[in-house]
C-alpha positions as CSV (number, residue, x, y, z in Angstrom):
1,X,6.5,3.5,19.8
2,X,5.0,0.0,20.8
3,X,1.4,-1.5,21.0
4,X,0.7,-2.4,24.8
5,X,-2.8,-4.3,24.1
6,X,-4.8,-5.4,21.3
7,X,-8.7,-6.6,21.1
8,X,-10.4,-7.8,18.5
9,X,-14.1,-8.6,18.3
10,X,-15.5,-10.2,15.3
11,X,-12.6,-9.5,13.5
12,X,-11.5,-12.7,11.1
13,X,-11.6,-15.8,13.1
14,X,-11.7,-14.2,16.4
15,X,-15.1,-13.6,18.2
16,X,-13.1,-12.1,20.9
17,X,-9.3,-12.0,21.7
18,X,-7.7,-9.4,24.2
19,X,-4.0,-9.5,24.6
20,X,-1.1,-7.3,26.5
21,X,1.9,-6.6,24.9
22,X,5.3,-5.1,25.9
23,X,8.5,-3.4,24.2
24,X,11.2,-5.9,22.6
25,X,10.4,-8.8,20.9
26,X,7.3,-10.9,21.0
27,X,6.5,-14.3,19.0
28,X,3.2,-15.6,18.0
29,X,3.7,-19.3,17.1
30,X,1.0,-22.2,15.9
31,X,0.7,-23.9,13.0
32,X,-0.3,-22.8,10.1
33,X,-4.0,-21.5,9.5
34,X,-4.9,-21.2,13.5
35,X,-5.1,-17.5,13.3
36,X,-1.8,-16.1,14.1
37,X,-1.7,-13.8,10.9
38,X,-5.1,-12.5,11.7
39,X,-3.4,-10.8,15.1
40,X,-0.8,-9.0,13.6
41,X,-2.8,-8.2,10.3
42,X,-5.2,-6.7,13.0
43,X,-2.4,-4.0,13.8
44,X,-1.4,-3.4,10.1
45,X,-5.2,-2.6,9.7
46,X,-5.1,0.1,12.4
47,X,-1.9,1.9,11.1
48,X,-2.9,1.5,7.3
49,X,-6.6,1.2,7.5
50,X,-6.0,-1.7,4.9
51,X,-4.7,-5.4,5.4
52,X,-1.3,-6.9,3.5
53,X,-3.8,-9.3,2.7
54,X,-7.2,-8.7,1.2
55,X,-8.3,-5.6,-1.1
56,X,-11.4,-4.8,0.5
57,X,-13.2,-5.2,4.3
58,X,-15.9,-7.5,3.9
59,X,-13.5,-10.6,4.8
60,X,-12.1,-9.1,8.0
61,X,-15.5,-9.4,9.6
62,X,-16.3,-12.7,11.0
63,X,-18.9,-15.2,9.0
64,X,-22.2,-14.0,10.4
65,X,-21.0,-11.0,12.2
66,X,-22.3,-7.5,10.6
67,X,-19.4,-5.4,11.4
68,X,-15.7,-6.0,13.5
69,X,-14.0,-4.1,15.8
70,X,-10.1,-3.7,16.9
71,X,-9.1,-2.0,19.9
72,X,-5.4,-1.1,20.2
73,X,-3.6,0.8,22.7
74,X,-0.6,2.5,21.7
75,X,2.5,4.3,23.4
76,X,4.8,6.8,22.0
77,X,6.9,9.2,24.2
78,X,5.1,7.7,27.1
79,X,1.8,9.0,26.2
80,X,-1.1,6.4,25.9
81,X,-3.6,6.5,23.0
82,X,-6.3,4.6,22.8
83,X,-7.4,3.4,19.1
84,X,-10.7,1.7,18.1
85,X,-11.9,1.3,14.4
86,X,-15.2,0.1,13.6
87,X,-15.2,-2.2,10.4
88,X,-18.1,-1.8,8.2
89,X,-18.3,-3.6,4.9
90,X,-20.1,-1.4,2.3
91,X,-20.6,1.2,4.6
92,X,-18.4,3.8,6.3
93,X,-15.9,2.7,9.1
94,X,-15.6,4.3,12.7
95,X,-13.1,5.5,14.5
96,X,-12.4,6.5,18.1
97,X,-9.6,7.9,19.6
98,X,-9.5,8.3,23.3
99,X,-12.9,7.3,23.7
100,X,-14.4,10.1,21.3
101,X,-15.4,10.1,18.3
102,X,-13.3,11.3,15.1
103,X,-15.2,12.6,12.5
104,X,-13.9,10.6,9.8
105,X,-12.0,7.1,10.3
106,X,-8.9,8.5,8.5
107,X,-8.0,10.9,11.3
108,X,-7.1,8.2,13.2
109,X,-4.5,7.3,10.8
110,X,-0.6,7.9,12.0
111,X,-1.3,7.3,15.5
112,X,0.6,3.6,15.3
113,X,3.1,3.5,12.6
114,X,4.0,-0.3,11.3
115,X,6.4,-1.6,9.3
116,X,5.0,-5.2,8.0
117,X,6.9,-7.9,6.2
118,X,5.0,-10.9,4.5
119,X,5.2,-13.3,1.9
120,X,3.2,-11.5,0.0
121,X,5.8,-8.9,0.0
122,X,7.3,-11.2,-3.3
123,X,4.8,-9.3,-5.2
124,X,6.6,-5.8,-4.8
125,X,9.5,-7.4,-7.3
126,X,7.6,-9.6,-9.3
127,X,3.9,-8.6,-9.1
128,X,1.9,-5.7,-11.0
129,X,2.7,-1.8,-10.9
130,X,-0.5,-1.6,-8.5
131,X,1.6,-3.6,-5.6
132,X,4.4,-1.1,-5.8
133,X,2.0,1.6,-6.5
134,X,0.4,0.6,-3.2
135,X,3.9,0.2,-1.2
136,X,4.3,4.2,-2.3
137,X,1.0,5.5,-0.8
138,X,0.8,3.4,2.3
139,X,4.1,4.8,3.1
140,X,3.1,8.3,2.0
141,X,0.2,8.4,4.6
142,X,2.3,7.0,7.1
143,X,4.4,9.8,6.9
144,X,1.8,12.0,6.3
145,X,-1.8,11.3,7.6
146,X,-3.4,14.1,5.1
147,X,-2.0,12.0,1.4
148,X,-4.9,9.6,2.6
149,X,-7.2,12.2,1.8
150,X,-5.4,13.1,-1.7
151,X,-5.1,9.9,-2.6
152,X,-9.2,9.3,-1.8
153,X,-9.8,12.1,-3.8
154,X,-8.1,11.0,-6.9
155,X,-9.6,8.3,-6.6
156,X,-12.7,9.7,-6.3
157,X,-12.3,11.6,-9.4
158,X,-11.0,8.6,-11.4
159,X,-14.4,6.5,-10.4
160,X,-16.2,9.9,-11.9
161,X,-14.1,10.1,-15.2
162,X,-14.2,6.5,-15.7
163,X,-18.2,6.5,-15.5
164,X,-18.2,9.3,-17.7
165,X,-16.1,7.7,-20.1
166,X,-17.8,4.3,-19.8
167,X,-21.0,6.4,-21.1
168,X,-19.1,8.0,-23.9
169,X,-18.0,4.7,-24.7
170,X,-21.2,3.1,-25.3
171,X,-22.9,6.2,-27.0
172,X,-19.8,6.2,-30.0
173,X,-20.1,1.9,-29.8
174,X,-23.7,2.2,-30.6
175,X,-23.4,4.4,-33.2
176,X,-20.7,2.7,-34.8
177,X,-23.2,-0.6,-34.5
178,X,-25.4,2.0,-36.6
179,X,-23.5,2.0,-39.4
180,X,-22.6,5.4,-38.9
181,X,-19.0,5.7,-37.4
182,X,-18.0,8.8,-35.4
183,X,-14.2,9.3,-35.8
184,X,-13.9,12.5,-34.0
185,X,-14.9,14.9,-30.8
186,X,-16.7,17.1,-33.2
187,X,-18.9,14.5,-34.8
188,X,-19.0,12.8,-31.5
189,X,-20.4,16.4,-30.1
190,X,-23.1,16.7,-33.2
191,X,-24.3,13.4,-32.7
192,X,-25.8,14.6,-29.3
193,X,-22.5,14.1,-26.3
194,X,-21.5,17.8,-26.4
195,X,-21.9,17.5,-23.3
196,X,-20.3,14.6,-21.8
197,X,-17.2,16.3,-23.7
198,X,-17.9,19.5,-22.0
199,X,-18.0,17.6,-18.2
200,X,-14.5,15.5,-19.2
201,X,-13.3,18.7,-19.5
202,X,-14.4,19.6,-15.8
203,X,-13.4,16.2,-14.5
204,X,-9.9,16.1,-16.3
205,X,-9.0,19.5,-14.5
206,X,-9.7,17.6,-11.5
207,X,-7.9,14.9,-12.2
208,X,-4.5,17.1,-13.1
209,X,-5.0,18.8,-9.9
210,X,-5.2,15.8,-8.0
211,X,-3.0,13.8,-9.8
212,X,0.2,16.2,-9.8
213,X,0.1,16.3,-6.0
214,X,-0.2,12.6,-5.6
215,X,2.4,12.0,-8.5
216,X,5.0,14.9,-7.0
217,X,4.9,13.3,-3.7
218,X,5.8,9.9,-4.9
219,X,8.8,11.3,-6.6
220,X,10.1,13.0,-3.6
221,X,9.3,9.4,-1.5
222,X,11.4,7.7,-4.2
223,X,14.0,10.0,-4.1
224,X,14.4,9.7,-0.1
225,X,14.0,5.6,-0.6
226,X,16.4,5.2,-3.0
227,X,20.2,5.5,-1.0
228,X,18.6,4.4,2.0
229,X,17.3,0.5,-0.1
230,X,20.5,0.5,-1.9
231,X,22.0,0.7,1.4
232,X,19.9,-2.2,2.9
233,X,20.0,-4.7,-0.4
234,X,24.3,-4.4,-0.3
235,X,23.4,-5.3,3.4
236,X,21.5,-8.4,2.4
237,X,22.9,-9.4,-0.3
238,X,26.8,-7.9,-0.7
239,X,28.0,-10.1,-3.6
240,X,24.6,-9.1,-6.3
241,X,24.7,-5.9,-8.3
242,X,23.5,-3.0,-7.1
243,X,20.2,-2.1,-6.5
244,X,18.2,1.2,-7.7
245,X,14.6,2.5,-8.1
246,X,13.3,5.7,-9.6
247,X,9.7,6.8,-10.6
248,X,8.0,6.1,-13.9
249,X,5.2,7.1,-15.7
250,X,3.5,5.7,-18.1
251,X,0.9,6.8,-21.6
252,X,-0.9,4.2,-23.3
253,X,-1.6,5.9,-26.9
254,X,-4.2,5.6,-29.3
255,X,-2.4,2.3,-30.9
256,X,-1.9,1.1,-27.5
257,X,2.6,1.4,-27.6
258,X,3.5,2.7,-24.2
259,X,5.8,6.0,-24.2
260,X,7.0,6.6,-21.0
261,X,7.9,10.1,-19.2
262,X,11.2,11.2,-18.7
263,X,11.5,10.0,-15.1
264,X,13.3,13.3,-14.1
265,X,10.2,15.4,-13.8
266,X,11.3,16.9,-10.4
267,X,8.6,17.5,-7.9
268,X,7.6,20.9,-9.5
269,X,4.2,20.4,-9.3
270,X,3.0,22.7,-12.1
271,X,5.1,20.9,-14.2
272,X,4.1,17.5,-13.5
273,X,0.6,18.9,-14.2
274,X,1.4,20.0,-17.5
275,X,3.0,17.2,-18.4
276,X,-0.8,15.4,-17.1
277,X,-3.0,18.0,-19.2
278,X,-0.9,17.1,-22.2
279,X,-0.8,12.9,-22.0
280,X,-4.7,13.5,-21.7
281,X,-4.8,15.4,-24.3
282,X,-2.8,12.9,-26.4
283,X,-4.7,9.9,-25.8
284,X,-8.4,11.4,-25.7
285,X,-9.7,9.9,-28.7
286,X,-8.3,5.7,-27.2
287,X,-9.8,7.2,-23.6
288,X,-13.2,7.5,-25.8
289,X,-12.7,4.8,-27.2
290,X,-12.0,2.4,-24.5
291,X,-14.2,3.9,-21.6
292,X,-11.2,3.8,-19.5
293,X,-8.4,6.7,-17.9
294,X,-5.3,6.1,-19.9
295,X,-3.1,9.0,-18.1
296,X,-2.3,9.4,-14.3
297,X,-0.9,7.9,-11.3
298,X,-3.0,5.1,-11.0
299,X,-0.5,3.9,-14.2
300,X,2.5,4.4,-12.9
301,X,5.2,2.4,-11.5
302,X,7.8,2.1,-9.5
303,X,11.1,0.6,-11.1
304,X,13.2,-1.8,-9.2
305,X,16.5,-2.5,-11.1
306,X,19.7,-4.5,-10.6
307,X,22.6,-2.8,-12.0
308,X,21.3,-2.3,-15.3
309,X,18.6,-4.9,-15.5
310,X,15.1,-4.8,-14.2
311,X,14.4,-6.5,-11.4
312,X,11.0,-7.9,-12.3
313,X,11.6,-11.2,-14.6
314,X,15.7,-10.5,-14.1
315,X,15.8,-11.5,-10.6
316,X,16.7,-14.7,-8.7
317,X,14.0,-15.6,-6.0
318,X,16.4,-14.8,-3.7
319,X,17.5,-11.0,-5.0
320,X,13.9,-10.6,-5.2
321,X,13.3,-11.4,-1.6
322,X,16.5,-9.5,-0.7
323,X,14.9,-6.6,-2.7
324,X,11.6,-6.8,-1.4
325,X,13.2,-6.9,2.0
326,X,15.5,-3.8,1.5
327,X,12.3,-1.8,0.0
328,X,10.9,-2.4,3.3
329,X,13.9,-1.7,5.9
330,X,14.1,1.3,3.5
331,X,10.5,2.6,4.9
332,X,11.4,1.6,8.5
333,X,14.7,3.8,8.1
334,X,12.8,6.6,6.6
335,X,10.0,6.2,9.3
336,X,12.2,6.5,11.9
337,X,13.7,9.4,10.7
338,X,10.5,11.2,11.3
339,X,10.4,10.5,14.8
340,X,10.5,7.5,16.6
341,X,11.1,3.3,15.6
342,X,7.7,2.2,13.7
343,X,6.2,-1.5,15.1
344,X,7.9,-3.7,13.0
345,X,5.6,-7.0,12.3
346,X,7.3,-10.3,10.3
347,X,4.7,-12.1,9.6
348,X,5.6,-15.9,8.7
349,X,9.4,-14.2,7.2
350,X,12.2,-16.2,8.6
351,X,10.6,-19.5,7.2
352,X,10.8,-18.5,4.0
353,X,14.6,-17.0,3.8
354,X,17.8,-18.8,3.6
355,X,20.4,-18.8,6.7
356,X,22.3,-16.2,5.9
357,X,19.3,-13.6,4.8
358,X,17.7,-14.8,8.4
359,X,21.0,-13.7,10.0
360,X,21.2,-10.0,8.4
361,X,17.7,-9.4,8.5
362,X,17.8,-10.6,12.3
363,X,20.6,-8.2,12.9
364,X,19.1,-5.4,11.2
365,X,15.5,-6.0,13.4
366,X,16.4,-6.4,16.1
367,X,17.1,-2.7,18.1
368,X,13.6,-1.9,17.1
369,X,11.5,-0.7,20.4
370,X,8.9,-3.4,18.9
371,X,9.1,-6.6,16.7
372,X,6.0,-8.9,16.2
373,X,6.9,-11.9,14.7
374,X,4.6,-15.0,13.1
375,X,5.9,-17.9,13.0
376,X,4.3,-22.1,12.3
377,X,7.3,-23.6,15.2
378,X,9.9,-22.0,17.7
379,X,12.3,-23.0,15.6
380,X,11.7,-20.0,13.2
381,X,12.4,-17.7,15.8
382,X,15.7,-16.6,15.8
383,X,17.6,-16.7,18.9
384,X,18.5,-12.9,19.0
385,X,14.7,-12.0,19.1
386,X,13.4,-14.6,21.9
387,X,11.5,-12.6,23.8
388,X,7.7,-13.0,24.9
389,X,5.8,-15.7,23.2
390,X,1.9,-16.7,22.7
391,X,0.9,-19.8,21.5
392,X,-2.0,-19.9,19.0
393,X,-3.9,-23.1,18.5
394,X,-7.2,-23.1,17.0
395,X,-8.0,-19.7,17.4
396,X,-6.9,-19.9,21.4
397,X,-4.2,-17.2,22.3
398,X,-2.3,-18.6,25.4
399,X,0.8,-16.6,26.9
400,X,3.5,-19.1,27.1
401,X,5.4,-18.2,30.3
C-alpha cells in the first residue's frame, strides 16, 4: 500500500497544496513551524479520521475558511482508490470514495492504513490512560473499520448516561442544600426521580452491551500486541528489562479507592458484561453522587511494564521512547499481518532519538513499501532512507530534484 498524491484545500496552513508521491522513502524537510507536519498529519487524518495532534476538527480548517478538504489517492494491490473527506467543524464530515458519495464518513475508513510516529507519542508511556486508551481503538478500527462504529456508540451512550446522571446529581445536591438529605435510591425515588432511576436502568443495559464488545476486543488486541512489542523493545533497547503490557480495568468505589479487575477476564464477552452489570452496580450510589460514569472502558488502561516495574514514572526518557516506539512497530507488525505494509509516517522522530535508537529504528523502517518522514534539516534523514525529498518553506512545497 502507498499514497500516490495528496491535496489539501483549506486544510491547516495550506489554502491549496497538491503533491505526487511514489513507493520507498520520501522526506519532507524545512524548518520547524513551515508546515511540514500539517502534510503528513493530513494522511493520518484520512486513515484515522483524527490527527496525532489535536482532539477535535475545528483547528484543521484554515483561519477564515468554513470547512477543509483532503484528497488522497491510494494504491494497494495495484488498484487505485480515490479518497476525499470533507472537514466540518460542528457539523457532520463527508466522505467520497471514487467520486461517490459514502453514506457516512466512517465507511471510508481502512482504505489507507498508517502507522504514525511523533513526539507526542511520549505520552503513550508517561501520559494519561486516555492516550493509551486511544492507541487501542485507533488500531482496532484500523484493523477493523466497523469498531469505529462500536466505539461511537459507547460513546454515544456514555454522553446519555452522563446527562442523566448530571440531572440526578443536581436533583439529590439540591435537596441536600434543603436540609433534607437523601441517602438512598428509594428515598431518592420518593422524593420525585423514580424515573431517572428507571431510564439508568435502560441506559446502563446499553452501556454493558456496548461496553463488553469494545472492552473484549481490546483484550484480544493486547493479547496479539504483546510478544510482537516485547520483540521490538529487546530490538531497541537489548540491555533494559523486558518489556510487557496486559489490559486493566478499573472501579472507582463509593470512597473513591480504585479496585481493579482481575486482568484475565478472557474475551468471553458475557462475562466481561457481567463483570460490567456488577461494578455498576457497586458504585451506583458515588455515580449519583458525582454525576459522572464510574464503570466502563472509557476507565481503563493499558499497562506498560518493565520487568516488574511500571513503565509510567519507572522509566528512563529513553526506555520510554524505546517503549513508545516498540508499541508502535508492534501495530505496523500486526497490520501487516492482515494484509499488506501500512504507510508508515515519522513525523520529526530521528531528531529526537539517540544514535543508536536512530540506527535500529532505521533498520527496522526501512523495507516498508512507504515511509514519510518530517524532518527540520537533511541531516535528520538517515542515509538508508534517502529517497525523494520536498522542501517546505513557508507553507511552499517544492520537489527537490
Amino acid at each position: 500500500m502507498y499514497v500516490a498524491s495528496l491535496s489539501l484545500t483549506d486544510f491547516r496552513s495550506y489554502p491549496e497544496v497538491e503533491l505526487t508521491l511514489e513507493p520507498g522513502a520520501t522526506a519532507f524537510v524545512g524548518p520547524n513551524g513551515q508546515g511540514k507536519t500539517n502534510l503528513v498529519e493530513a494522511l493520518g487524518y484520512v486513515a484515522a479520521h483524527s490527527s496525532h495532534r489535536v482532539a477535535t476538527d475545528a483547528p484543521l480548517v484554515r483561519h477564515g475558511a468554513q470547512r477543509a478538504i483532503i484528497r488522497s489517492v491510494v494504491v494497494r494491490d495495484d488498484r487505485r482508490a480515490l479518497i476525499e473527506l470533507e472537514i466540518n467543524p460542528g457539523r457532520a464530515n463527508r466522505a467520497r470514495v471514487n467520486r461517490s458519495p459514502a453514506p457516512r464518513a466512517r465507511d471510508a475508513l481502512g482504505l489507507l492504513r498508517t502507522v504514525l510516529f511523533a513526539p507526542e507519542d511520549l505520552s503513550l508511556v508517561k501520559g494519561d490512560p486516555s492516550e493509551r486508551r486511544r492507541f487501542l481503538d485507533d488500531l482496532l478500527v484500523a484493523r477493523t473499520p466497523r469498531f469505529a462504529g462500536v466505539r461511537a456508540d459507547y460513546e454515544r451512550v456514555l454522553k446519555q448516561r452522563n446527562a442523566l446522571l448530571r440531572t440526578a446529581a443536581a436533583t439529590r445536591g439540591g435537596r441536600r442544600r434543603g436540609g433534607r438529605r437523601q441517602d438512598d435510591d428509594a428515598a431518592f425515588a420518593s422524593a420525585g426521580a423514580g424515573d431517572v432511576l428507571a431510564t439508568l436502568e435502560i441506559w446502563d443495559s446499553h452501556l454493558v452491551r456496548h461496553g463488553a464488545e469494545l472492552t473484549a476486543a481490546r483484550i484480544d488486541l493486547v493479547d496479539a500486541l504483546r510478544p510482537l512489542a516485547a520483540k521490538a523493545y529487546a530490538t531497541l533497547a537489548p540491555s533494559s528489562a523486558l518489556a510487557d503490557l496486559d489490559y486493566r480495568g478499573a472501579v472507582d468505589d463509593a470512597e473513591g479507592k480504585l479496585s481493579t479487575d482481575v486482568p484475565s477476564l478472557g474475551t468471553n464477552r458475557e462475562i466481561i458484561a457481567e463483570r460490567l452489570r456488577a461494578g455498576l452496580a457497586e458504585v451506583r450510589q458515588a455515580e449519583l453522587d458525582r454525576g459522572i460514569t464510574l464503570v466502563g472502558p472509557h476507565r481503563d488502561d493499558l499497562l506498560l511494564r518493565l520487568g516488574e516495574l511500571p513503565a509510567r514514572g519507572y522509566a528512563s526518557h529513553g526506555e520510554s521512547w524505546s517503549f513508545a516506539l516498540a508499541l508502535r512497530l508492534a501495530a505496523y507488525d500486526l497490520l501487516r499481518t492482515d494484509g499488506g505494509d501500512p504507510v508508515l509516517i515519522l513525523d520529526d522522530v530521528f531528531a529526537e532519538l539517540d544514535t543508536q535508537r536512530r540506527r535500529r529504528l532505521t533498520e527496522i523502517v526501512a523495507p516498508a513499501e512507504q515511509v514519510l518522514i518530517t524532518a527540520a534539516v537533511p541531516d535528520d534523514v538517515p542515509s538508508e532512507l534517502a529517497g525523494a525529498r520536498f522542501d517546505v518553506v513557508e507553507g511552499s512545497v517544492t520537489r527537490v530534484r
